[in-house]
N, C-alpha and C positions, 0 to 999 in steps of 0.2 A: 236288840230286836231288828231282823232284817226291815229292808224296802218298802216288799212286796211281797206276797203271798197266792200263788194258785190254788186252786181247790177243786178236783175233779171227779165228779159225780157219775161214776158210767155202770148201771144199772145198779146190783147192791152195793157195790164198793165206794170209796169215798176214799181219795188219796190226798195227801196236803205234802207241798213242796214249798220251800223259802228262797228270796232272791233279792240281793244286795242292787242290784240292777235293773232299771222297764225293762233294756232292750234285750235282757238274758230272759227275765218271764216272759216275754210276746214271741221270745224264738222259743221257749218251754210246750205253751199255749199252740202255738201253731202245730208244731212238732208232731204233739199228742193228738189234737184234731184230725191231723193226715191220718194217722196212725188209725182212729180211729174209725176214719169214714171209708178206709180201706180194709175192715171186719165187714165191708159190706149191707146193703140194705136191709129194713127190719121188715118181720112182718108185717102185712095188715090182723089186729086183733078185732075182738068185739066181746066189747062189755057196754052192754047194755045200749051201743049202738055201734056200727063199724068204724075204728079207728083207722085209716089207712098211713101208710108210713112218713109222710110230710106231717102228717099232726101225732105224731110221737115225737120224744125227745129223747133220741139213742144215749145222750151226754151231756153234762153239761159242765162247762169248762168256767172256773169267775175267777177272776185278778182283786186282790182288793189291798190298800196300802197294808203295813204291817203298825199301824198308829195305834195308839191306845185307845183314844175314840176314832171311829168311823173317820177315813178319809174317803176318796175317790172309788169306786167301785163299778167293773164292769165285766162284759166275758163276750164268751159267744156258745149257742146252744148247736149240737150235734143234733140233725133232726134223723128221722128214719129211713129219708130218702138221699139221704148226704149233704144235701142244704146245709151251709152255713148260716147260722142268726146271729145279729154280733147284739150285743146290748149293752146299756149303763144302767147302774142300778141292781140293787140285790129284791129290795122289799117294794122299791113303785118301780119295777123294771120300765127302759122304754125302749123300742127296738132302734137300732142306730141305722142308717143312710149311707150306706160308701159312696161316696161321690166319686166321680169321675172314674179315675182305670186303681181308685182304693181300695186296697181289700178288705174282709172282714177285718182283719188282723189290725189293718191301720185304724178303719176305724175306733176299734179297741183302744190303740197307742193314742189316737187324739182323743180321747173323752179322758184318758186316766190324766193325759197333762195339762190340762182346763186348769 
């Protein structure tokens, strides 16, 4: 069983990639993020009240170990407006804090090696 594991959720598709390595998923992870926030911004929708493109999630990108139970778990959410969300967490997600000149990225990399 590898490492780590990515999972990338960008509208109906659902892609899964394995990795022996953090620092090969967080360069995976970023990679695809670019990749993705340069399809450019989403609409604004409305159902049932105006969604505008900060409150969509274009993508959503989770790291999580490759353990048989549940280890460390985290990602960061593609929003509509290109926003990065980095987060820990799959099921109590909670939003992470890049300190200082950190990126989302790092902070991803520091919640999975807690």
């Amino acid at each position: 069983m590898s490492g780590w594991r990515l999972a990338i959720r960008h509208g109906p598709q659902v892609e899964h990639q394995a990795f022996d390595d953090l620092g090969a998923a967080i360069a995976e992870l970023e990679r695809r993020a670019e990749e993705i926030r340069n399809e450019g911004p989403l609409e604004e929708i409305s159902a049932l009240r105006p969604y505008e493109p900060s409150r969509r999630v274009h993508a959503r990108l989770e790291l999580s170990s490759g353990r048989l139970f549940r280890g460390p778990e985290a990602g960061v959410d593609v929003m509509g407006n290109g926003a990065l969300v980095p987060y820990v967490g799959l099921i109590r997600k909670r939003e992470l804090m890049p300190q200082g000149d950190q990126s989302p990225f790092d902070a991803v990399r520091e919640a999975l090696q807690r």
